[in-house]
N, C-alpha and C positions, 0 to 999 in steps of 0.2 A: 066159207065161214069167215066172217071179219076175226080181225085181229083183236087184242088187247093191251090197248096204247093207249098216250097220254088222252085225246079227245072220247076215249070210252069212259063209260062209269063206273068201271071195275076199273079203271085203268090205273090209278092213288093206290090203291089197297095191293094188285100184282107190287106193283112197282115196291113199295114197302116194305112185302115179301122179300123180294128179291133184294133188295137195298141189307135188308135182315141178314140175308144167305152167305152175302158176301162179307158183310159186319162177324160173322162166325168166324169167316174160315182167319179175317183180321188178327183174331180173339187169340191168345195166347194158351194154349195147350192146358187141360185141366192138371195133367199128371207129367209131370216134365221128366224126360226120356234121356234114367242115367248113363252116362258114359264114362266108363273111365280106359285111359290111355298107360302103356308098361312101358314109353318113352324116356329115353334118361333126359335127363332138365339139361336144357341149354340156356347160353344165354341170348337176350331178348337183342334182335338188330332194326334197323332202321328198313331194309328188305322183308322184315318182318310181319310188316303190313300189309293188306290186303289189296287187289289191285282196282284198275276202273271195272273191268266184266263182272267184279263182284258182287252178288245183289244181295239189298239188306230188305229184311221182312218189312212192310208198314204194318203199323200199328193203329186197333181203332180210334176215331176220336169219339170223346166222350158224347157228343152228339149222336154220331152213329151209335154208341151201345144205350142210349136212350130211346131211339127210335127200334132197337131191337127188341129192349123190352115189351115197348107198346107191340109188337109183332108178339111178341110168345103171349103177352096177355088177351089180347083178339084171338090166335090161335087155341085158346084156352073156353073159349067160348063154341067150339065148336067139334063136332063128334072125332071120335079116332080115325075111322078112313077118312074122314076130309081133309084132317090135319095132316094125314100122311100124303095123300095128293097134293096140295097147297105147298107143303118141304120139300115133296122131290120134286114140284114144278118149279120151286124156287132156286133154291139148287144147284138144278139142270139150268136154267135161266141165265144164271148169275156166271158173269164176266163173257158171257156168250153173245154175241151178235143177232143171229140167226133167234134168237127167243130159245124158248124150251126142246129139249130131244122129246115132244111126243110120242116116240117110236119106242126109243129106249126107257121110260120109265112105262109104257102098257107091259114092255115084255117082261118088267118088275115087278108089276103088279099083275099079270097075267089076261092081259085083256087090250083089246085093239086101241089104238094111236088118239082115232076119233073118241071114242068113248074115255076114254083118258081128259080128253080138252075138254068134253063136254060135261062130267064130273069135277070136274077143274070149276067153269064157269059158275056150276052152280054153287061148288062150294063159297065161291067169291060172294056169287048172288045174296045165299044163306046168311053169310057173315056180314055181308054188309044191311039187309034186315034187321036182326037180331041187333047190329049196331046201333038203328034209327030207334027199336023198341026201346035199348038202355038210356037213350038220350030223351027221350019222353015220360 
């Protein structure tokens, strides 16, 4: 079974997807996660500060959460199981080398690896149709 890369013609539309996935997980927290601390106050030192192993979140850019939207509005165009295929292929996709866990999203949705990809393809196929019709 070929792949779904840049030289295929699904290949813009995955990638998008997945471009989306990762634009999400960017996205700052809809409901931000109160803590509060029963520490007595000190005062603030120059040790204070955090060191080099410390890793600071990125943030998306406005580009990326542009091109997200166009992703949720495509997405929007298309049935409730496709869109759930389409999000967990992206998803799973997204910062991963290796492309999508096939495996692990059939046993999510309850159905084998292959047929997962192959639901996949044509959801891409669908939407990219449907795209050609709105542009006519």
């Amino acid at each position: 079974m070929t792949t779904i890369d840049d030289d295929h013609v699904l290949g813009p539309i995955h990638r998008l997807f997945v471009e989306a996935a990762e634009t999400e997980r960017r996205l700052p927290r809809a409901l931000k996660k109160v803590t509060t601390t029963y520490w007595p106050d000190y005062k603030a030192e120059w040790l204070s500060y955090p060191d080099e192993t410390t890793q600071v979140r990125l943030q998306a850019t406005t580009h990326q959460v542009t091109r997200y939207e166009r992703a949720i509005e495509l997405a929007g165009l298309l049935q409730t199981e496709q869109r759930r295929i389409i999000w967990a292929v992206a998803f799973s996709a997204a910062r991963r080398h290796r492309g999508p866990a096939w495996t692990k999203i059939g046993r999510l949705l309850g159905v084998d690896r292959r047929q997962v990809r192959r639901r996949y393809e044509a959801a891409l196929t669908d939407l990219l149709s449907r795209m050609l019709r709105r542009r006519m």
